[in-house]
C-alpha positions as CSV (number, residue, x, y, z in Angstrom):
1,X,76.1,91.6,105.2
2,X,77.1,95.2,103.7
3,X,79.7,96.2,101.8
4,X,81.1,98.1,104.7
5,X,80.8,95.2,107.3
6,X,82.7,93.0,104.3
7,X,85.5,95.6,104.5
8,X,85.6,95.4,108.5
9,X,86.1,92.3,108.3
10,X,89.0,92.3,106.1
11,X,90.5,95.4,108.0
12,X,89.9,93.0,110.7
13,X,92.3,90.5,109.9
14,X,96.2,90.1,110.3
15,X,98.4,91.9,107.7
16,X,99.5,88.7,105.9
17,X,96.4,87.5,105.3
18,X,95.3,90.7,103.7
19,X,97.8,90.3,101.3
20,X,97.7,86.3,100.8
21,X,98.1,85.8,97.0
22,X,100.0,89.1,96.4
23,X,103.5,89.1,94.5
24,X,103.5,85.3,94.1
25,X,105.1,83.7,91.3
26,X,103.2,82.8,88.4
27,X,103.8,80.9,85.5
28,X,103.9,82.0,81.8
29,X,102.6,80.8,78.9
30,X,103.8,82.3,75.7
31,X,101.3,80.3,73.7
32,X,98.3,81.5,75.6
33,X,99.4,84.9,76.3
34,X,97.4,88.1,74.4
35,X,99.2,91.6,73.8
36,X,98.4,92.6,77.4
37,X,100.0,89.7,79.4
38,X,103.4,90.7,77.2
39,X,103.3,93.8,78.0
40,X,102.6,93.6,81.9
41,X,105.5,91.1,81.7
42,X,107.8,93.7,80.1
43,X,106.2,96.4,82.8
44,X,107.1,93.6,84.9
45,X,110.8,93.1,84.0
46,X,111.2,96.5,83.7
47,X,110.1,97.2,87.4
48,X,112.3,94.3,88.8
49,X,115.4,96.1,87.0
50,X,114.7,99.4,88.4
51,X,114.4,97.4,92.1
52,X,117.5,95.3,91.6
53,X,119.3,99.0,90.2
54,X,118.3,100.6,93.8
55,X,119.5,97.9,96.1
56,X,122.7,97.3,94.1
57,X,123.5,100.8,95.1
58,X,122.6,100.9,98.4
């Protein structure tokens, strides 16, 4: 199978299985975690302000 078949296949496929995985909750370690998991953690926090900022207003 070719790439582009692979991608068929996956176009293929419902929504919600396309995106199985995505935004779950994971858990954090703060004895295993290296410069970059703290700061996609504080990208992370910072994004989930900004979200809770919008719907607070609307």
């Amino acid at each position: 199978m070719n790439q582009s078949d692979n991608r068929r296949g996956r176009a293929a496929q419902p929504l919600s299985k396309n995106l199985e995985g995505h935004n779950l909750d994971v858990e954090f370690s703060e004895e295993r975690a290296d410069q970059e998991d703290w700061e996609a953690l504080e990208r992370s926090e910072r994004a989930d302000a900004r979200q809770n900022n919008k719907t607070s207003k609307l």
